[in-house]
Biotite code that builds the C-alpha atoms (Angstrom):
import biotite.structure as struc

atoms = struc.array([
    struc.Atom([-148.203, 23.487, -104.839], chain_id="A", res_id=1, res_name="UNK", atom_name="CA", element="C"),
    struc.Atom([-151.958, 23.924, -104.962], chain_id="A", res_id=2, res_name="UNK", atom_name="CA", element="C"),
    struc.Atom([-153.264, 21.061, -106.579], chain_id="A", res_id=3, res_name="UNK", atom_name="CA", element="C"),
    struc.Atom([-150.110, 19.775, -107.811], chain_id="A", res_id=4, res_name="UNK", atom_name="CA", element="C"),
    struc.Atom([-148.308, 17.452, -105.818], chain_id="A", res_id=5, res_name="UNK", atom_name="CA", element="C"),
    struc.Atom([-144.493, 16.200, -105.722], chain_id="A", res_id=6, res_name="UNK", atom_name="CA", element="C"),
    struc.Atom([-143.596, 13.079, -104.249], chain_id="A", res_id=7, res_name="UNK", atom_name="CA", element="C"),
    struc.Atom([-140.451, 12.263, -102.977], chain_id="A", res_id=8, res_name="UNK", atom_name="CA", element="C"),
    struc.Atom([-140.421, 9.005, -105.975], chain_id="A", res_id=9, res_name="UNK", atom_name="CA", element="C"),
    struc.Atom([-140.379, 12.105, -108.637], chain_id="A", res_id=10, res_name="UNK", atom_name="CA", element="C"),
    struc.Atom([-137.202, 13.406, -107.666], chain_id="A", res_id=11, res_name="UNK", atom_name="CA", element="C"),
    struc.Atom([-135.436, 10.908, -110.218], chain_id="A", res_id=12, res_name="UNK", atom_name="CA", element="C"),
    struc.Atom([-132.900, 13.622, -111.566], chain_id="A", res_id=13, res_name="UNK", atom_name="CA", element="C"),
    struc.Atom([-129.925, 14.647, -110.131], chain_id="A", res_id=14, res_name="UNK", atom_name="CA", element="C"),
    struc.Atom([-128.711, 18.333, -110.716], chain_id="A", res_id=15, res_name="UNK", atom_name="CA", element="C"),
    struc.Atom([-126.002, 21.009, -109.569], chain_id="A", res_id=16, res_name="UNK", atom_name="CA", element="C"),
    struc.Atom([-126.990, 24.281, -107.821], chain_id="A", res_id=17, res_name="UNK", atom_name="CA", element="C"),
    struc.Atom([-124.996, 26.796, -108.835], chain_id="A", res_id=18, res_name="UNK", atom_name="CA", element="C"),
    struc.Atom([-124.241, 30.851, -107.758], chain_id="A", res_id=19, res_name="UNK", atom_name="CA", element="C"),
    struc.Atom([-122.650, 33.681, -109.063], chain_id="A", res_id=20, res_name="UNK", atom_name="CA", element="C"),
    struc.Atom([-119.620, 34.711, -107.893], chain_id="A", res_id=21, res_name="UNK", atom_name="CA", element="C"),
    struc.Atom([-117.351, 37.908, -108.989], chain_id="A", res_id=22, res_name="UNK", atom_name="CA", element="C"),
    struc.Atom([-113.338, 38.056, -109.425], chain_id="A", res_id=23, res_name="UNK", atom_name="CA", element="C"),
    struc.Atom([-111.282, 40.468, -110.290], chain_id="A", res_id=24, res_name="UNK", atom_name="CA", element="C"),
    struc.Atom([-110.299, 39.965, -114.321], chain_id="A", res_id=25, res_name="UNK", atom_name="CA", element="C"),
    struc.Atom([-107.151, 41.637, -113.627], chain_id="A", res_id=26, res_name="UNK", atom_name="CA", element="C"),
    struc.Atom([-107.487, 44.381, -116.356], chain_id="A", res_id=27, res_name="UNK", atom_name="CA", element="C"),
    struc.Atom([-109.313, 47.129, -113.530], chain_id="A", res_id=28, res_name="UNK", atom_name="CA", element="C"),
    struc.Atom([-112.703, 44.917, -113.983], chain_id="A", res_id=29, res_name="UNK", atom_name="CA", element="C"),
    struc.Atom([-114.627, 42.061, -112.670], chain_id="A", res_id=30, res_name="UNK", atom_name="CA", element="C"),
    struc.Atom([-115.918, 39.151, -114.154], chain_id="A", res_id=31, res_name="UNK", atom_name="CA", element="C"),
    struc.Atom([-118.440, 36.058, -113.435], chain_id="A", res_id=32, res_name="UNK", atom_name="CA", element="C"),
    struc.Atom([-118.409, 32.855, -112.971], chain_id="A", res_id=33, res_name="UNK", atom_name="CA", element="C"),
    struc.Atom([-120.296, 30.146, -111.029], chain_id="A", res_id=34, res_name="UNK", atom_name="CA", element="C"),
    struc.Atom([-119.270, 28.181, -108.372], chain_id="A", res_id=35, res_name="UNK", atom_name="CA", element="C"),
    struc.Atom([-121.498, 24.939, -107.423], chain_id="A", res_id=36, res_name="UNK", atom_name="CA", element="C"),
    struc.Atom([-123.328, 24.689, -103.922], chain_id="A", res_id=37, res_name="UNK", atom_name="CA", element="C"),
    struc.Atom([-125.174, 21.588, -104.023], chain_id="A", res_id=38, res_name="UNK", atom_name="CA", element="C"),
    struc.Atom([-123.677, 18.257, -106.506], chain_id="A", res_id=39, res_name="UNK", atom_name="CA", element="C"),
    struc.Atom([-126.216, 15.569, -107.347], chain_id="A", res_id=40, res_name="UNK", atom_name="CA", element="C"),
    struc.Atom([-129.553, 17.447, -105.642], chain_id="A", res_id=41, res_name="UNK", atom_name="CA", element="C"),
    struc.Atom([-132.456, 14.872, -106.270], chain_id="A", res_id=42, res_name="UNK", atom_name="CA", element="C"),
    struc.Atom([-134.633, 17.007, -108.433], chain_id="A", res_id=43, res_name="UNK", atom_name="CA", element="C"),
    struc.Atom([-138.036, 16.859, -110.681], chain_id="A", res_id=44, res_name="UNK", atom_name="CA", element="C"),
    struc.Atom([-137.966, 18.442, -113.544], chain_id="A", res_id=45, res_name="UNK", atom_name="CA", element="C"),
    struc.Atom([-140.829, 19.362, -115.921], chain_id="A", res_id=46, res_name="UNK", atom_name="CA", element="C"),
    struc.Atom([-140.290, 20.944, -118.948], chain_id="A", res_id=47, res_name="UNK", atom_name="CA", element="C"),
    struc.Atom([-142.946, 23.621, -119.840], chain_id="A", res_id=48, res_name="UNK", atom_name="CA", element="C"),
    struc.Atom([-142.144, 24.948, -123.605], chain_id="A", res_id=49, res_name="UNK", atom_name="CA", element="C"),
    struc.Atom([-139.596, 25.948, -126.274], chain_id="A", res_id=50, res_name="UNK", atom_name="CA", element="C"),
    struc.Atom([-140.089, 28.639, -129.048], chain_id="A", res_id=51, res_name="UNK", atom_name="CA", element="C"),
    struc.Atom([-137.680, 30.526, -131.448], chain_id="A", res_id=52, res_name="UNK", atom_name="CA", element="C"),
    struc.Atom([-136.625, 34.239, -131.195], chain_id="A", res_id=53, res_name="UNK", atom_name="CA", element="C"),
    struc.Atom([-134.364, 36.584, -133.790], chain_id="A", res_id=54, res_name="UNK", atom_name="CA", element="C"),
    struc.Atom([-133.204, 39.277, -132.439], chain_id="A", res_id=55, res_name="UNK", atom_name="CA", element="C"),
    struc.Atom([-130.521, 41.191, -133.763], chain_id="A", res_id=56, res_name="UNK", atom_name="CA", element="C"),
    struc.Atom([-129.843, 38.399, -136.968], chain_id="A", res_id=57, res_name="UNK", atom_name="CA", element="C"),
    struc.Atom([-129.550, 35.959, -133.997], chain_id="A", res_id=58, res_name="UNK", atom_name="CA", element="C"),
    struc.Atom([-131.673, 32.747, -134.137], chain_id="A", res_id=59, res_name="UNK", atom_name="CA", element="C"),
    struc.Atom([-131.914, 32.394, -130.626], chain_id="A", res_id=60, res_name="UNK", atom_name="CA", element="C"),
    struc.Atom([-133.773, 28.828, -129.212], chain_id="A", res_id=61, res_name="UNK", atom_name="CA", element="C"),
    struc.Atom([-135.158, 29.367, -125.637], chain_id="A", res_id=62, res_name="UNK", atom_name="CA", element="C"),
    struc.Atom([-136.584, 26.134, -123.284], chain_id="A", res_id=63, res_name="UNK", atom_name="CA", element="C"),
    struc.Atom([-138.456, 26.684, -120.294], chain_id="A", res_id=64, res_name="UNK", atom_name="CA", element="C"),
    struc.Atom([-138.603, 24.014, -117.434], chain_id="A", res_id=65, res_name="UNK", atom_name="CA", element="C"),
    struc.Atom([-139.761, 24.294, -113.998], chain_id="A", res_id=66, res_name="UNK", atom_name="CA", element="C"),
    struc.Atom([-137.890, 22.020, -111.325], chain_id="A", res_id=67, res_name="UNK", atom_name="CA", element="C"),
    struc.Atom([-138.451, 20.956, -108.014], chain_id="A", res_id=68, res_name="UNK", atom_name="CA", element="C"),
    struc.Atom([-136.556, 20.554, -104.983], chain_id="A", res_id=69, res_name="UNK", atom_name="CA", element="C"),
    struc.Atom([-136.760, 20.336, -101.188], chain_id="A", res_id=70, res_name="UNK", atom_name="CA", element="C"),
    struc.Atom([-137.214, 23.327, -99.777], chain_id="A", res_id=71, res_name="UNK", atom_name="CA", element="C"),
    struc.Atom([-133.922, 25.662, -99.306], chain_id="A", res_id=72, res_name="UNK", atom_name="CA", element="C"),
    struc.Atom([-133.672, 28.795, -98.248], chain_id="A", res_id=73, res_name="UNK", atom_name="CA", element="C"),
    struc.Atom([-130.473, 30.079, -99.855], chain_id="A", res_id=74, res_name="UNK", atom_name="CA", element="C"),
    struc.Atom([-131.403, 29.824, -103.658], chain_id="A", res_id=75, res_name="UNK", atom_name="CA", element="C"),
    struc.Atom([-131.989, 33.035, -105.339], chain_id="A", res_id=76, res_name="UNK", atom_name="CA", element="C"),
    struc.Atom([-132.850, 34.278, -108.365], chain_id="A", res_id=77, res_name="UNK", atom_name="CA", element="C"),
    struc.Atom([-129.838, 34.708, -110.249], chain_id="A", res_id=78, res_name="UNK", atom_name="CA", element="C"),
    struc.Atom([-128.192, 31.360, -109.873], chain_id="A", res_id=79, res_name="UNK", atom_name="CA", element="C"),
    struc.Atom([-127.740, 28.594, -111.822], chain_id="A", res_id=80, res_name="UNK", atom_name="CA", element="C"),
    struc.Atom([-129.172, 24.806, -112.170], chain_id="A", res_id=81, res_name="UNK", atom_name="CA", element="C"),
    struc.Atom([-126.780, 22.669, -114.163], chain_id="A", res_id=82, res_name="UNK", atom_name="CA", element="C"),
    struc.Atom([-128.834, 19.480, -115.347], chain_id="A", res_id=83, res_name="UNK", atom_name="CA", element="C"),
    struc.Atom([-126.224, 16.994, -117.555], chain_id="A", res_id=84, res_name="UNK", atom_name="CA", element="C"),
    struc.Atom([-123.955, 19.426, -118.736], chain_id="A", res_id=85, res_name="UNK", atom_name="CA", element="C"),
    struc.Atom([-126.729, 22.135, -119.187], chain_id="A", res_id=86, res_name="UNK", atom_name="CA", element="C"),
    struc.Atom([-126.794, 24.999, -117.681], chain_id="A", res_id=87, res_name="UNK", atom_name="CA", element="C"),
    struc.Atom([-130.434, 26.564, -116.873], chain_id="A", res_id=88, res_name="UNK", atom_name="CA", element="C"),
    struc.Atom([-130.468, 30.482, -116.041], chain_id="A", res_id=89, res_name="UNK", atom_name="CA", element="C"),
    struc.Atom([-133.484, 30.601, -112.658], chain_id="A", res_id=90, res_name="UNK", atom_name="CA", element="C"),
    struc.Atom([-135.633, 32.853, -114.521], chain_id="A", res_id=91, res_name="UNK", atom_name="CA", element="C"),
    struc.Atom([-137.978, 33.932, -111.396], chain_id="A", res_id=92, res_name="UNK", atom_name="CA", element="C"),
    struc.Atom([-137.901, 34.142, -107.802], chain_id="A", res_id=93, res_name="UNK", atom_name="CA", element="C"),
    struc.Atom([-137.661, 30.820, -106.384], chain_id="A", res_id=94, res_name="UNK", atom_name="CA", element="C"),
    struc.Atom([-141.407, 29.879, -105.204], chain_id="A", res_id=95, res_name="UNK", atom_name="CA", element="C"),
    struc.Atom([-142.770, 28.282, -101.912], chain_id="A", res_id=96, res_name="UNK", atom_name="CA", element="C"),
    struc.Atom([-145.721, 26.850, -103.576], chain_id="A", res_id=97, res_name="UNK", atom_name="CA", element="C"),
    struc.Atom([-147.478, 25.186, -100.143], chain_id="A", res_id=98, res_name="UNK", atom_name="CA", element="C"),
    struc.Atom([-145.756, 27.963, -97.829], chain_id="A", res_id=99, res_name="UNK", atom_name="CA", element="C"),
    struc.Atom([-144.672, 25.057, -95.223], chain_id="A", res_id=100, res_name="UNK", atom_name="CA", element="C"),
    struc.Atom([-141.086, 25.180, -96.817], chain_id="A", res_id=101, res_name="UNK", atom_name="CA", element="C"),
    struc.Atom([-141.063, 21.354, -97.760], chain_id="A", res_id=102, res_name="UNK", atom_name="CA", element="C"),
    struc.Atom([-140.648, 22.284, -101.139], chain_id="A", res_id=103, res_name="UNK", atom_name="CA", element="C"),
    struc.Atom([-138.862, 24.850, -103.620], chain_id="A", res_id=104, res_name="UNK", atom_name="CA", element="C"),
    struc.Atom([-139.942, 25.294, -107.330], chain_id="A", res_id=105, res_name="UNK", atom_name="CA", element="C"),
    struc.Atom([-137.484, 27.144, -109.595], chain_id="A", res_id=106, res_name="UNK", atom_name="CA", element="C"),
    struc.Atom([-138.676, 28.557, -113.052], chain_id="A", res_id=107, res_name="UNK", atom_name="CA", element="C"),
    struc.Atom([-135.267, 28.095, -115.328], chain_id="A", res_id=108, res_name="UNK", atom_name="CA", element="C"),
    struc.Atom([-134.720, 28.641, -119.141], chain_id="A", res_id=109, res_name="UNK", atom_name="CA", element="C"),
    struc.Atom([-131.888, 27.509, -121.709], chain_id="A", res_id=110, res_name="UNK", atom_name="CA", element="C"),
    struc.Atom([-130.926, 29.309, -124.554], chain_id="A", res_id=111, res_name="UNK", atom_name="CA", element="C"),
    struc.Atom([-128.939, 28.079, -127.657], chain_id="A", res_id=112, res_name="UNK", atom_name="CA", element="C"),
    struc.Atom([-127.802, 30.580, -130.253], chain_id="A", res_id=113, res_name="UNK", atom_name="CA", element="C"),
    struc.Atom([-127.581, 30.372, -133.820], chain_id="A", res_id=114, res_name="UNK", atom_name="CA", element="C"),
    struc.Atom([-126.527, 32.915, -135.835], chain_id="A", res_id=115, res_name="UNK", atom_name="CA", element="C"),
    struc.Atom([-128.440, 33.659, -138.899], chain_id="A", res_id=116, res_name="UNK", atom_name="CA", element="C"),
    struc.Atom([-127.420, 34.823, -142.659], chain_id="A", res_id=117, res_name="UNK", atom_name="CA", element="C"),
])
């Protein structure tokens, strides 16, 4: 974490881990849907930005937050952090920001879409 330090008092939200899993969609293909790991995961969460995109007549709103949690190994990129009833897509590899696995910081962004005219 550098400079940046998390204290165990900061982890004051509660979220859901989340990973991909694939089942047969019974028409020859497969879909995807998540199943939860980890319910009510003592968490920090820091939001970092949001911005507006339109692309392809789609108003699409996009959040960025970067959360912290102690340290697992099994979290990868492609999973899913579900924070009261939102779901936030990990957006980068999972980091190990003081290399002495205590902690875990996980880049994850929202998006809400709008369509336009």
């Amino acid at each position: 974490m550098g400079r940046r330090r998390v204290r165990t008092g900061k982890l004051r939200d509660r979220v859901i881990l989340r990973r991909p899993v694939k089942a047969k969609d019974g028409k020859g293909g497969w879909s995807t849907s998540f199943e939860e790991v980890a319910v009510d995961l003592p968490a920090c969460i820091e939001t970092l930005d949001g911005r507006e995109a339109v692309m392809e007549h789609v108003l699409e709103g996009v959040s960025s937050c970067r959360i912290w949690i102690r340290w697992r190994g099994d979290v990868a990129a492609n999973w899913q952090v579900r924070l009261g009833g939102v779901d936030l897509n990990i957006s980068a590899p999972p980091a190990n920001p003081d290399r002495r696995r205590r902690w875990l910081m996980l880049t994850a962004t929202t998006a809400a879409v709008l369509k336009t005219g």
